[in-house]
N, C-alpha and C positions, 0 to 999 in steps of 0.2 A: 508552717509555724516555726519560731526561732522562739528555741530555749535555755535557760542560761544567760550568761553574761555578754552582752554586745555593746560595743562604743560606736551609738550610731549620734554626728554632731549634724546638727541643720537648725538653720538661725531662725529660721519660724515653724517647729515643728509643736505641735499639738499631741498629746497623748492622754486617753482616758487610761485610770488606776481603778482597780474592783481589789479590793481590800476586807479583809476577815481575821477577828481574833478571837480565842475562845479559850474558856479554862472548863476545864470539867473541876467541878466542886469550887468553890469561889471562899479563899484561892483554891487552887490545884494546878495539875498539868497544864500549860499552855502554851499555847503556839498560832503563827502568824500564816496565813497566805495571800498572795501578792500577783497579782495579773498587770502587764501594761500593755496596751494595745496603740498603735499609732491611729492617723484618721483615716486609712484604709482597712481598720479594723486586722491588721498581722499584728500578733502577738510578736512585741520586742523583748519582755521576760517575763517568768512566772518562777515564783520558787516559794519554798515557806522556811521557818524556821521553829525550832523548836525554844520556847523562854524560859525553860525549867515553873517551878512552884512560883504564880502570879496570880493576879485577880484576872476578869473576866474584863473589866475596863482599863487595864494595861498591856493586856493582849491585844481590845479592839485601837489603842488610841496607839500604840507598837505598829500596829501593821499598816497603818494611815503615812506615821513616819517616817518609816522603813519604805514607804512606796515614796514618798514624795521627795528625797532624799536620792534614789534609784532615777527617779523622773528630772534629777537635776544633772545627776550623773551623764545620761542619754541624750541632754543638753534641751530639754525642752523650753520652747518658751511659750508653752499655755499648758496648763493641767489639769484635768474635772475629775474628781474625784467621786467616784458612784460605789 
């Protein structure tokens, strides 16, 4: 597994995103986490971040574009987001 940050470029690469956001009390505390897996299934990053005082649907719709953003970054050019 590769954690963190990687500059990996390839002109047909494929990546599935597993995305989660949550506030405890709505709003409240919240924060993102972020999985990207290529199609061999290695983990190319994973990290979360913290959003301070948010709703529970700025947390989840946060961490969707925070991944898809990261999946552009890595150069993908397909991305399913689960």
């Amino acid at each position: 597994m590769v954690f963190g940050k990687c500059n990996i470029k390839n002109l047909n690469m494929k990546i599935t995103t597993f995305t989660d956001g949550g506030a405890r009390g709505n709003p409240g505390p919240a924060a993102i986490g972020v999985v990207i897996k290529d199609e061999n299934n290695l983990t190319l990053d994973a990290y979360g971040e913290y959003l301070g005082k948010q709703t529970n649907n700025f947390a989840e719709y946060s961490a969707l574009i925070s991944a898809l953003k990261r999946a552009k970054e890595l150069g993908a050019s397909e991305v399913e987001c689960v």
